[in-house]
N, C-alpha and C positions, 0 to 999 in steps of 0.2 A: 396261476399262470395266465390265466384269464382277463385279469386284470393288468398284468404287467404289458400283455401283447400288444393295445395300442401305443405303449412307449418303444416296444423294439419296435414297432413299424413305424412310426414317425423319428425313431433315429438312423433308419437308413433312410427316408424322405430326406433329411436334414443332411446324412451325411453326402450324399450324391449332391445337394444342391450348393453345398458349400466346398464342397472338394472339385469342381470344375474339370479337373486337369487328371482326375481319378478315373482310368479304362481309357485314355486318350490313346496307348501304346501297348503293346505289351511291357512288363516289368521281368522284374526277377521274384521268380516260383519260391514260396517261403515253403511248401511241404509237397515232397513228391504225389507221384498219383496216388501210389499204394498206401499209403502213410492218411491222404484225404480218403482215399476210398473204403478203409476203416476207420478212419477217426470222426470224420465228420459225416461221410454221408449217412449212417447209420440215426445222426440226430436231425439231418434234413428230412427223411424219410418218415420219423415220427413224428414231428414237426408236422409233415404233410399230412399223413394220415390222420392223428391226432386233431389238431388245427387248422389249418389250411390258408388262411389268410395268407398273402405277401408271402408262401415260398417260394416262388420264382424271382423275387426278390432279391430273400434271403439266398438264394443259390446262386444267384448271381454276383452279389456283394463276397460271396466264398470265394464265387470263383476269379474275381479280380484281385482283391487281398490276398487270396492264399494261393492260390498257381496263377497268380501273372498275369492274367489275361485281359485284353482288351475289352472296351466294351461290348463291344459288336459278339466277339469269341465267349464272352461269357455268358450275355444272354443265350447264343444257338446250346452252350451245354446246358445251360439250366432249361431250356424245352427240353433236351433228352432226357435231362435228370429226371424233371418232374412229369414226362411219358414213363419212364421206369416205374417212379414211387405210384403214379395210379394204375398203372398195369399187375404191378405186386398187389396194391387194392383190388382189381378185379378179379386176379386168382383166389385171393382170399374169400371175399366174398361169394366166388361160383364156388369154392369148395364148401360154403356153409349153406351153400342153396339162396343166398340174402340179396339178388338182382332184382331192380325195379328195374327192367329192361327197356320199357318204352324211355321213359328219364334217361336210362343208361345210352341208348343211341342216339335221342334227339341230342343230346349233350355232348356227344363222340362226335355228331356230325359239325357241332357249333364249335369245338375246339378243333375242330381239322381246315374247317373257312377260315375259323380266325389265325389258327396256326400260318396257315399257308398267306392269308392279307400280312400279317404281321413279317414275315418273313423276308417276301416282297418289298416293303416298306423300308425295315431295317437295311439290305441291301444297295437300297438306293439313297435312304435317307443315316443309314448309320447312327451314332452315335448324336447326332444334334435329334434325332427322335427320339432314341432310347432314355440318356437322362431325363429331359423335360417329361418323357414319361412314366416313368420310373419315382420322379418327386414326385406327380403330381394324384398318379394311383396310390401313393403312400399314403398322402395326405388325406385323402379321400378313403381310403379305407382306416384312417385312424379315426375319424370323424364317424364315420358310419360304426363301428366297430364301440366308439366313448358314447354314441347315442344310444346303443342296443345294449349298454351296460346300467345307462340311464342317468349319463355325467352332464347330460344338458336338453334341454326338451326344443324342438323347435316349432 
């Protein structure tokens, strides 16, 4: 899986930068809540846990495709989504005693600034923020990601 993952992260880079017109509105919802909220969130979650790379990404690319949602609307669910999936990781991990706690806070405090910067941002700047950044982290994490597998040296 390892290996395939910079291809699914450089195909939702590509798919956002060639579909333009993709989270401009809302659409029409191709699977209810319930229906996404066992079918798929269960594969974003280990996805997360497991990998981590691009799934805010991929949660958001979900959440446009598959319930409708604009871009703006899909990014704010895929932060809650993916504050869910590392909350369930933090339960997990205090249950096994397994917190690097200093890491663990400076990192809560660095996702709560950027959460709330990013937030800010999107609201004012919306969607002509969000895709060009959305392709362009793609892209950059496919790179760094085919570097670290050792596809090209620089």
């Amino acid at each position: 899986f390892k290996k395939i993952l910079p291809f699914l992260i450089l195909t939702i880079g590509l798919y956002f930068l060639f579909t333009p017109k993709l989270g401009d509105e809302d659409r029409k919802q191709r699977l209810t809540y319930v229906v996404f909220g066992f079918a798929i969130s269960p594969f974003l979650g280990f996805y997360d846990g497991f990998f981590g790379p691009g799934t805010g990404s991929i949660m958001s690319l979900a959440c446009v495709t598959l319930l409708g949602f604009n871009l703006a609307k899909a990014t704010a669910h895929a932060k809650v989504m993916n504050f869910t999936s590392n909350f369930a990781s933090f339960l997990l991990f205090l249950a096994g005693g397994q917190i690097l706690w200093i890491a663990g806070i400076v990192m809560m405090v660095g996702s709560i600034l950027g959460a709330n910067w990013g937030a800010k941002m999107v609201m004012t700047k919306g969607k002509t923020l969000i895709r060009p950044m959305v392709v362009v982290m793609s892209f950059l994490m496919t790179a760094k990601m085919a570097y670290d597998q050792g596809w090209f040296s620089i």
